[in-house]
C-alpha positions, 0 to 999 in steps of 0.5 A: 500500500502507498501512504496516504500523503502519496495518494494526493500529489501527482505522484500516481498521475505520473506514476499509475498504480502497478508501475515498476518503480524500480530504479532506472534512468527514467526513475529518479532516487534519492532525495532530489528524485523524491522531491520530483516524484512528489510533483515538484522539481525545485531545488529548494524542496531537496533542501527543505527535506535535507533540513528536516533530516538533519533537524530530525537527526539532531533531535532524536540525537539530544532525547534521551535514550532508555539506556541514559535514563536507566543508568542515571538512577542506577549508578546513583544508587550504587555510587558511593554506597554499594562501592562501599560495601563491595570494599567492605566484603573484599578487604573486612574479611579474616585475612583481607588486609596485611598485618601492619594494617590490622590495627588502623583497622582496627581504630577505624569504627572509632574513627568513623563514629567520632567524624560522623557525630561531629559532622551530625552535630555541627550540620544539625543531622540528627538523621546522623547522630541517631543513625550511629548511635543505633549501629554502635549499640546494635554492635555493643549488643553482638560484641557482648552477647555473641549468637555463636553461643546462643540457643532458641531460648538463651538471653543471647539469641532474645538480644541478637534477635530483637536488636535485628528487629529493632535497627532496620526499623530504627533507620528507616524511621529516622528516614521517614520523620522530619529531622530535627535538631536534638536540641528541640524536644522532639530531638531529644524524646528521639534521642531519649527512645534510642537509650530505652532501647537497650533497657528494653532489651534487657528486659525481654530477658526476665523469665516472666517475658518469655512469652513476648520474647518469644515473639521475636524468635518464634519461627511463623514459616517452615524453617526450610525457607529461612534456613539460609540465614541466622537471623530469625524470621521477624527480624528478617521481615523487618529487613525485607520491609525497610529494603523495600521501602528505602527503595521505594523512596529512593525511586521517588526522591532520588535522594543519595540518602535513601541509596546510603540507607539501602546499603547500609542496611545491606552491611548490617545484615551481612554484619549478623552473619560474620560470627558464622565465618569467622569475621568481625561484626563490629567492620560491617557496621563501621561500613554501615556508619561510614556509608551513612557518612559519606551519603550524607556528605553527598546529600549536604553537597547537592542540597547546597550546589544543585536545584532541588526542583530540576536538579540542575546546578543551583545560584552557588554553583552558578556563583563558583563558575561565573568566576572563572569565565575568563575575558571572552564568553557568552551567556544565554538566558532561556525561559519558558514562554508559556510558563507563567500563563499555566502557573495562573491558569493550572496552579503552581503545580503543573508549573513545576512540572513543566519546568522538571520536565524541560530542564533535563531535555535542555540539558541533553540537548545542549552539547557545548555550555554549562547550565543552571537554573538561578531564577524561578523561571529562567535557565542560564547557559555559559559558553566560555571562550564561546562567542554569539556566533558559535552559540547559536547553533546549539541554542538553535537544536535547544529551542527546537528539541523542546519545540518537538515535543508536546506535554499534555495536562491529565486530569486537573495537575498531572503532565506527561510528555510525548514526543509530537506526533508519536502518541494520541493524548486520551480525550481527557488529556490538554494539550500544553504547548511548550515553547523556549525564547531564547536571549544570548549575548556575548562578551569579547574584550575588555569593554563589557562587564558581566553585569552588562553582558547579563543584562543584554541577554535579559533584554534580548529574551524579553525582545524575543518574547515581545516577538511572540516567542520561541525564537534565538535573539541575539543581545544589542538588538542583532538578530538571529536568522531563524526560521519560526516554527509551525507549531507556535502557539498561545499567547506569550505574558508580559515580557515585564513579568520576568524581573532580572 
């Protein structure tokens, strides 16, 4: 079958249907034939359809790949906590370090422990200090109580059993509630129920608790499920369920965290399993301690330097690379043209999520810049060493990556994107069109400052909006010869409304 478009040019007038189309002297190929079968010889369609190649080309080349989408998230959650732990399993074990290693080794949990309470203490992480203090007791507790020697009924197995029961719920509780600082009372009533715990311990050990004791050694499955491991099956739930939930935030939050609570939750369980083969407990909490630490580090790092939004570079970032672009740059401001439009019509909500949406595709599809988002509604881009006219061309691929795509409104604050064209949006579905204009100017000597270069580029953007959007617009009135889009649609808001 012909495609529907062929069906209503004068391809079949020349070429009626059951002719052999295949390549002869009288059968042109390629794209100038193309353009000749489509009933039209002008040379300017053969550009025109070499244009769209190339733009298509470019395009497909700045989304995102399923592969580029998946790893990001993925090494998000291995780095740095699951290299942690895989040093911890390689070199922790009997015999995994030389001897003249064996002692700083062995000062290492200490170490780990000071730098992280002060760490805790100086940033006002009680997430931290009450994390360590868990670990260090759960360690006191298999150091004093070892389960070598424990049998179902012994105080050892109770202790080693509720102690298993109790940390991995302990950390994801610190993950879920709010962090406060131990100096508010609800800081300290935290800090208070973390030194119960212990006692509590304790006092599962009284003959008259037996049967409550009982409970956290009591096998609910046959043991042929559980056998693999010695740590008994409540303990083993709880386990599985702070895993499963730790997961499940990380893939909503992406906050390192959450991936420094998976692994170290993964040493503590390895940890309950060491005396069996000969290794020492208290190397895998330090693990755990220090994965905590590091993760922590981390979070503190991109909660200061990254958007919390976009996670694009934040204002500090931007600070720290302003100062270092030389005497000859160009910088481009971008903003969404019908951002401020939805925010007043679909809330502050959607607004949000068109901007999270667009940031990481401007990204992908700037090859040559640094950007971040400083302001509510506008990304920057710096080019060092890059003039207006050797950044045109990508802010051209940026603005018609995002022109590309559409975003559709389900239900009344939920947006989705499509590529255009691709899929049908259900009849419930608005179609949001998203549009980029697009202010760039440049400085090339001594004459300008950043201050001026900056304000040039703003004056361009709101030029570019007062034109109607989604358009390139150079700074000191030199415009960028642009083709305009079919697709442009909707009113573009007062170029007033985006302050510098």
């Amino acid at each position: 079958m012909l495609p529907y478009h062929l069906l209503q040019t004068p391809f079949l007038a020349r070429y009626p249907l059951g002719t052999d189309l295949a390549p002869t002297e009288q059968t042109p190929v390629g794209l100038s034939g193309l353009s000749r079968l489509l009933g039209s010889s002008d040379p300017a369609n053969e550009l025109t359809l070499r244009d769209q190649k190339n733009q298509i080309d470019k395009t497909d080349q700045a989304r995102p790949t399923m592969i580029s989408l998946l790893s990001k998230p993925i090494v998000a959650v291995l780095f740095p906590g699951g290299l942690i732990f895989l040093v911890a399993i390689g070199f922790l074990r009997p015999q995994g370090f030389p001897m003249w290693l064996q002692q700083p080794i062995a000062a290492l949990p200490y170490i780990v422990l000071a730098f992280g309470l002060i760490f805790g203490w100086y940033f006002a992480s009680s997430r931290m200090i009450l994390s360590l203090l868990v670990l260090a007791l759960a360690d006191q507790a298999l150091a004093l109580f070892p389960i070598a020697v424990a049998d179902q009924a012994s105080s050892n197995q109770i202790i080693v059993a509720a102690s298993a029961f109790l940390v991995p719920l302990n950390l994801l509780a610190f993950s879920i509630f709010k962090e406060d600082s131990l100096s508010t009372i609800r800081g300290v009533t935290r800090v208070v129920l973390v030194l119960v715990q212990p006692f509590l311990l304790l006092w599962l050990c009284l003959p008259d608790q037996s049967d409550l004791a009982s409970s956290f050694t009591r096998e609910y499955l046959p043991f042929r499920y559980t056998d693999w491991t010695p740590i008994p099956q409540p303990a083993l739930l709880a386990f599985i369920t702070a895993l499963s939930l730790h997961f499940a935030r990380f893939a909503l939050h992406r906050d390192p965290l959450e991936g420094g609570a998976i692994w170290a939750l993964a040493a503590v369980f390895v940890a309950y399993h060491t005396t069996s083969y000969g290794w020492h407990p208290t190397h895998f909490f330090m693990a755990a301690g220090l994965i905590l630490f590091v993760t922590s580090l981390q979070s503190f790092y991109q909660r200061t330097y990254r958007d919390e939004l976009t996670g694009l570079p934040g204002r500090l970032a931007y600070d720290e690379a302003i100062g270092q672009l030389g005497k000859r740059f160009a910088i481009a401001i971008i903003g969404i043209d019908q951002l401020t439009q939805y925010a007043n019509i679909h809330g502050k909500s959607v607004s949000e999520q068109i901007l999270k949406l667009i940031a990481p595709r401007v990204q992908a599809a700037c090859s040559d810049g640094q950007i971040f988002r400083t302001t509510g509604e506008e990304l920057t881009l710096l080019f060092p060493g890059k003039s207006t006219t050797e950044t045109v061309s990508v802010l051209e691929t940026v603005r018609k990556t995002i022109d590309a795509n559409s975003l559709f409104l389900r239900g009344r604050d939920r947006v989705w994107e499509s590529r255009r064209g691709m899929k049908k949006a259900g009849s419930r579905d608005r179609e949001l069109p998203v549009t980029l204009s697009i202010g760039v100017a440049e400085k090339l000597g001594d004459s300008a400052t950043l201050s001026s270069v900056i304000k040039s580029a703003y004056q361009a953007l709101y030029e570019a909006k007062g034109n109607g959007g989604n358009v390139v617009k150079r700074g000191a009135g030199a415009r960028v010869p642009v083709r305009r889009s079919h697709t442009e649609s909707g009113k573009i808001v007062a170029s007033g409304e985006y302050g510098t």
